[in-house]
C-alpha positions in Angstrom: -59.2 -57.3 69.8 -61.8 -57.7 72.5 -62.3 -53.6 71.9 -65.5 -52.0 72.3 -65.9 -49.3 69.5 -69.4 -47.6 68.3 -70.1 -48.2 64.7 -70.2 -44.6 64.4 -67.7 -43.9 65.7 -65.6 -46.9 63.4 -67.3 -45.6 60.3 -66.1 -41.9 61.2 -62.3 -43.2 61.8 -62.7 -45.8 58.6 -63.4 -42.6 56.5 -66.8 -43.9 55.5 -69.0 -40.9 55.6 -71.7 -42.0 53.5 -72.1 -44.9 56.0 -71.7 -42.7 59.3 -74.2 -40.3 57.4 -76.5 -43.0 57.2 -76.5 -43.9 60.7 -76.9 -40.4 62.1 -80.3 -40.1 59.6 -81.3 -43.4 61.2 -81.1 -43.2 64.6 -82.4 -39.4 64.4 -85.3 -40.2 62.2 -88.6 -40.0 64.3 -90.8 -43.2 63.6 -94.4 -44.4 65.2 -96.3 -47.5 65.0 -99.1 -48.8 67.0 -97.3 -48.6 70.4 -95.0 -46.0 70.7 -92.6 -43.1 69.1 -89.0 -44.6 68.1 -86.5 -41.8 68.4 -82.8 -42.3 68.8 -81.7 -38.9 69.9 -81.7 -39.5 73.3 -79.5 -43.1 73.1 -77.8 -41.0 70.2 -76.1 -38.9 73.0 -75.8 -41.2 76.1 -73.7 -43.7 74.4 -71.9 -40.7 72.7 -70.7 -38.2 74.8 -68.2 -36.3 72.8 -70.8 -36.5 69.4 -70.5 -32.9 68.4 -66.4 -32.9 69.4 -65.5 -36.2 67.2 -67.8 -34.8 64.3 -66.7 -31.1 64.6 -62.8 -32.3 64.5 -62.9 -35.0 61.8 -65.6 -34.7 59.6 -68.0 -31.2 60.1 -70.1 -31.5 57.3 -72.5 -34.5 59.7 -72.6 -31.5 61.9 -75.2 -30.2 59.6 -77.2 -34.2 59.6 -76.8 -34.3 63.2 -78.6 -30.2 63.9 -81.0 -31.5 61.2 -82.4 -34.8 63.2 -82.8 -32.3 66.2 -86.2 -31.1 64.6 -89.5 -31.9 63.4 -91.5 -30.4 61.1 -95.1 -30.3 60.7 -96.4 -31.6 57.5 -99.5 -29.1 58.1 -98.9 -25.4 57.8 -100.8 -22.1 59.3 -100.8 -19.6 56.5 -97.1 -19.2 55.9 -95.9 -20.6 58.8 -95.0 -24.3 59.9 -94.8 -25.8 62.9 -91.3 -27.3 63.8 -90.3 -28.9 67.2 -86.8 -28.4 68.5 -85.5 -31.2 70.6 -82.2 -29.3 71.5 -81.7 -30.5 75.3 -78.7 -32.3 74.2 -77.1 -28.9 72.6 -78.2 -26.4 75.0 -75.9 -28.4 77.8 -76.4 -29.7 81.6 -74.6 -27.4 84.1 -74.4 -31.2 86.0 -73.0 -32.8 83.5 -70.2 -29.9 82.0 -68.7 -27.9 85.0 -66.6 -26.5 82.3 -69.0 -24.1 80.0 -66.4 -24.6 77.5 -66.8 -28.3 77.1 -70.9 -27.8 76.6 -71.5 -28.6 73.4 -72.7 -25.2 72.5 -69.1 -24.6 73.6 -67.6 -27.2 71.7 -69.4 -25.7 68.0 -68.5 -22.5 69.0 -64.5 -23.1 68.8 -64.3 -26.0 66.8 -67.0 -24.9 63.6 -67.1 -22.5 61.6 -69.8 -19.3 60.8 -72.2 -21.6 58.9 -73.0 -23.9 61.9 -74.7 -21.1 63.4 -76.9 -20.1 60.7 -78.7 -23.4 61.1 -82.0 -23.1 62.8 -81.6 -25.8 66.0 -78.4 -23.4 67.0 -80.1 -20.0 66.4 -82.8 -21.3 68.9 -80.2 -22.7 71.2 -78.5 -19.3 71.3 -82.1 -17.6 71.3 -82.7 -19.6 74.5 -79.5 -18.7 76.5 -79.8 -14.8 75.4 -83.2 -14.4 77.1 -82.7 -17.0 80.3 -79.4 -15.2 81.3 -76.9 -13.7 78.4 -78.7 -10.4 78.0 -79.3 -9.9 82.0 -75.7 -10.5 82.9 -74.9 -9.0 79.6 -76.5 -5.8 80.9 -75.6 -6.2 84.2 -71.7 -5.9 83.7 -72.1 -2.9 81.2 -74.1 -1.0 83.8 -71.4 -1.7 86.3 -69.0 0.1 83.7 -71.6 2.7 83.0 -71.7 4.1 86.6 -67.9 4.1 86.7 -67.7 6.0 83.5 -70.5 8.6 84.5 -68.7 9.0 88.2 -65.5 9.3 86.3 -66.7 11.7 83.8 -68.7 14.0 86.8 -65.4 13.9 88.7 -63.2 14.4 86.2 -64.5 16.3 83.2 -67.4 18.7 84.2 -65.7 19.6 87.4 -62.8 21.9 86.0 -61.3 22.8 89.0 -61.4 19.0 90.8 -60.6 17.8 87.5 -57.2 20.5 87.4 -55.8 20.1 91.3 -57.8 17.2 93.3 -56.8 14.2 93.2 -57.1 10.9 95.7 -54.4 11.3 98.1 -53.5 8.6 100.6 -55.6 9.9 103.2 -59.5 10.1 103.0 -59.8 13.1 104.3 -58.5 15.1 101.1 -60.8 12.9 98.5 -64.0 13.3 97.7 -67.0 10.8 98.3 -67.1 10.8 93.9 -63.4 9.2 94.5 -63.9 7.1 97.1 -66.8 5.2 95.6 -64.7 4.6 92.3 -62.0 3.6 94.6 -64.0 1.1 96.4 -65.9 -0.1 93.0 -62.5 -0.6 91.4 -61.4 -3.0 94.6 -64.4 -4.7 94.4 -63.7 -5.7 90.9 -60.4 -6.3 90.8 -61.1 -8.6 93.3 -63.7 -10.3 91.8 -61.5 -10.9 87.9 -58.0 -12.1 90.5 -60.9 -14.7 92.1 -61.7 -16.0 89.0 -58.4 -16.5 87.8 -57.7 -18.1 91.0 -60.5 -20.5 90.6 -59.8 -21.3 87.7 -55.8 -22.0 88.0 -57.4 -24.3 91.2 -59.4 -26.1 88.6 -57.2 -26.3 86.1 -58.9 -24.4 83.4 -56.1 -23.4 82.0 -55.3 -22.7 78.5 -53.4 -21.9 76.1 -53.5 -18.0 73.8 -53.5 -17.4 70.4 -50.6 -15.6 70.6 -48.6 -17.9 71.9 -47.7 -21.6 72.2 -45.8 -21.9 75.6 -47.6 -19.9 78.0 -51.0 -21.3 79.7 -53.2 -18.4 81.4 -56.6 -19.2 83.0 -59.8 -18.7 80.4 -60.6 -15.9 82.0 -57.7 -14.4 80.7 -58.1 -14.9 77.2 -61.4 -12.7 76.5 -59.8 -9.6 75.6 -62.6 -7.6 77.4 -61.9 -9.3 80.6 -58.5 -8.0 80.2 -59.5 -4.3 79.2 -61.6 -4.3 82.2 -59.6 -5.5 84.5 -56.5 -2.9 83.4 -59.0 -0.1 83.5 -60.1 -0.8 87.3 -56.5 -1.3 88.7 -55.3 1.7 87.0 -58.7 3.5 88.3 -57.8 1.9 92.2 -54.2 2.8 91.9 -54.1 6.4 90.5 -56.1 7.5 93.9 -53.1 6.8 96.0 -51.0 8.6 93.9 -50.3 11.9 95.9 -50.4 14.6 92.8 -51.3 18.5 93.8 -50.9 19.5 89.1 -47.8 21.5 90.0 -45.5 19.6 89.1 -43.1 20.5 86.3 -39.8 19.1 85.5 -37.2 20.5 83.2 -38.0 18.3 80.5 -41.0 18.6 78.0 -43.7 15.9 78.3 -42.3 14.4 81.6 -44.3 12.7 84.1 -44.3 13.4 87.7 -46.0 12.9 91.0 -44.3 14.9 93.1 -45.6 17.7 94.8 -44.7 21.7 93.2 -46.0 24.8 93.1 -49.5 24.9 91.6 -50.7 25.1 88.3 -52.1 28.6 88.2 -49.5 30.3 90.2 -47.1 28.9 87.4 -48.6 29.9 84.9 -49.4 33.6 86.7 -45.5 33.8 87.0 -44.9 33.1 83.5 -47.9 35.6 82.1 -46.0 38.6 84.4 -42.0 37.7 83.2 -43.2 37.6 79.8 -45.5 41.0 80.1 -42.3 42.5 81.4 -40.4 41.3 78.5 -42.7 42.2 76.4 -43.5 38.6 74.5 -46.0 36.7 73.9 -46.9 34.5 77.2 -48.1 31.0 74.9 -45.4 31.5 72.3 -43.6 28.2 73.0 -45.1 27.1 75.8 -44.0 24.0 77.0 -47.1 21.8 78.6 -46.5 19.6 81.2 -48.6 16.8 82.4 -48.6 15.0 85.8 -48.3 11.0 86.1 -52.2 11.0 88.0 -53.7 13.0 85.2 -51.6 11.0 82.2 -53.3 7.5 83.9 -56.9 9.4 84.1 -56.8 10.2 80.9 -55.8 6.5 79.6 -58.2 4.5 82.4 -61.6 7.0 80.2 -60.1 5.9 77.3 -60.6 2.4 78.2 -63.6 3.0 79.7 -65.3 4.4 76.8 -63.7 2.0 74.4 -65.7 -1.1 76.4 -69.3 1.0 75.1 -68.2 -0.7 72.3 -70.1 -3.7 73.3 -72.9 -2.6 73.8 -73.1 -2.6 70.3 -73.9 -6.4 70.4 -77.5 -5.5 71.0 -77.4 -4.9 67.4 -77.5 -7.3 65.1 -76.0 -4.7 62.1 -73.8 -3.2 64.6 -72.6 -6.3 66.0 -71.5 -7.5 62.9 -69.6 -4.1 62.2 -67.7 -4.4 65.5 -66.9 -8.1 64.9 -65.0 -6.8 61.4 -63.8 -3.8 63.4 -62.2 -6.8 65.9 -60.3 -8.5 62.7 -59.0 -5.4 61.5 -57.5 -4.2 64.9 -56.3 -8.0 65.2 -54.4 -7.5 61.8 -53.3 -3.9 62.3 -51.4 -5.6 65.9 -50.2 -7.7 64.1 -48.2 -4.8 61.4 -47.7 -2.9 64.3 -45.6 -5.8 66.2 -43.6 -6.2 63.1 -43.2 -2.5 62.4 -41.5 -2.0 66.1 -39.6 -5.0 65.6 -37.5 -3.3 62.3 -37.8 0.2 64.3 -35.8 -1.6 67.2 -33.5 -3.0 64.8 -32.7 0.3 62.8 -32.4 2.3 66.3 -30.1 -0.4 67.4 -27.9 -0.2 64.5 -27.7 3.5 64.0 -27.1 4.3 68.0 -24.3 2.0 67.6 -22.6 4.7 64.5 -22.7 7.2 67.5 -23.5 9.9 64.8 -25.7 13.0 65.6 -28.7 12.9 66.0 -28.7 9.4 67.2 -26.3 9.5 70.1 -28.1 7.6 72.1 -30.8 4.7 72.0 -34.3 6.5 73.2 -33.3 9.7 71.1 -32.7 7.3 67.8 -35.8 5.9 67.9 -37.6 9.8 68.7 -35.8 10.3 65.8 -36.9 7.8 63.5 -40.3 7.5 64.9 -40.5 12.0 63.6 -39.2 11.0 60.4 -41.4 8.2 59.7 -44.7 10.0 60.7 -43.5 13.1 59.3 -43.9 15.1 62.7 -41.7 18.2 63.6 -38.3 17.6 65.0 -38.5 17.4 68.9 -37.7 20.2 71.0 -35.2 18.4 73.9 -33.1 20.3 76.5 
């Protein structure tokens, strides 16, 4: 029909394996004669492009032929070793060639094959290769930028009793403390830096579509669920500090959140010590503790913060390995969780409807069920 088609490529869509098999070994098959080295690698690639993408998506097993014609092993060997050439230019990428680092082909085996691909030897030293030219530096680099915001929000926050119990960032400069400032200014910077990205990305259209979900596209950026850890953790960081909040705060009911400004901790808690001396009770005998909206988001942003030490544990091979089962397990518990709130809503729903004590209304039927389900004590509301 006048159509250009590689044979390859017609063997591949023909189902004929054996014969597409046969013309990988072929062309990546290293031959010399009295004039030169014949080696179809190079040709191999130029005339196909998308090699790696039509093999990973309709037949992965010439994956394997095609990593095993990118080397060459000596027939001579140095005590237990042998010398083996890698000729991996084509799979380690062109930055001038694949604007996109997700269409590289490194890229393209990473989403589109499986676990075994990487245990081959040509994509352990293509890895190998990017870790030590730039993954581990800008590996490093972004978990020292964490680091410092942890250990400023730690010395702030934790070992500073009384600036952790009554100072917080107010609106002005004057009341916050250089500690605060700095995080303030580190968590701009960064928050700037994730909503450029995104922004470039939407511009480029590197868009893409979640796990999750079938309808929505976000930008790739978006879909690393550290990216979005991080980028939580900072805003809440920059935010909190223009939250006025002097811990005095106490509303009538237990566990409320507040930002307004009150009397102070201490002189609360004085006040309560003395009317309970002079009624002769016990002043912590059902206390009720009350926790400011500031504080509350503090304590969430370190939370975060510590939970993205986790990856550090990527400099370990064992470790890594743990935290990548660790990954499928939280994955899996989400998804129990999401279906677990899903009946909770349904039962509250139906039982706030009856109107029958204790579930007269919708938040209290769902305290309700959520106490009787984890087998807490019933709540104390007024």
């Amino acid at each position: 029909n006048g159509l250009a088609i590689s044979p390859l490529y017609w063997a591949i869509d023909d189902g004929k394996l054996t014969i597409a098999e046969f013309i990988l070994g072929d062309l990546l098959t290293i031959r010399v004669d009295m004039k030169r080295y014949y080696y179809g690698r190079q040709e191999l690639f130029e005339y196909h492009s998308d090699l790696l993408q039509e093999l990973a998506s309709k037949c992965p097993k010439l994956v394997q032929v095609v990593l095993d014609g990118l080397m060459w092993h000596s027939k001579e060997k140095s005590g237990r070793k042998v010398r083996v050439n890698y000729y991996i230019a084509d799979l380690y990428g062109d930055p001038s060639k694949n604007a996109d680092v997700w269409t590289s082909p490194l890229a393209v085996l990473a989403r589109m094959c499986d676990n075994e691909t990487f245990t081959h030897p040509a994509s352990k030293k293509v890895l190998e290769l990017k870790w030590q030219r730039f993954g581990l530096k800008g590996f490093l680099l972004n978990e020292l930028i964490f680091a410092v915001i942890l250990t400023l929000f730690l010395l702030e926050h934790l070992f500073d009793i009384h600036q952790a119990a009554c100072a917080t960032g107010v609106k002005g400069l004057a009341s916050s403390s250089h500690v605060e400032i700095a995080l303030t200014a580190i968590s701009g910077l960064i928050v700037a830096f994730h909503l450029f990205m995104c922004m470039i990305q939407i511009y480029t259209g590197k868009m893409v579509t979640p796990e999750w979900t079938t309808v929505i596209k976000v930008p790739r950026h978006l879909t690393n669920p550290w990216n979005i850890l991080r980028l939580v953790s900072v805003v809440l960081i920059f935010i909190v500090y223009f939250i006025e909040d002097h811990c005095g705060d106490h509303s009538s009911r237990r566990g409320h959140l507040s930002g307004r400004e009150g009397p102070s901790l201490d002189a609360l808690r004085q006040a309560k010590e003395h009317e309970a001396h002079e009624a002769g009770v016990d002043a912590m005998a059902g206390e009720d503790f009350e926790v400011s909206g500031p504080l509350a988001i503090k304590a969430v942003v370190v939370l975060l913060i510590w939970s993205q030490m986790v990856q550090l544990t990527m400099l370990s091979h064992r470790m890594a390995a743990f935290t990548y089962s660790l990954g499928y397990m939280a994955r899996d518990l989400f998804h129990t969780f999401a279906m677990v709130t899903v009946l909770l809503l349904a039962f509250a729903s139906a039982l706030s409807i009856l109107r029958e004590p204790p579930y007269d209304s919708f938040g209290l039927t769902i305290t309700a069920l959520l106490n009787s389900g984890l087998n807490l004590e019933e709540p104390h509301i007024e």
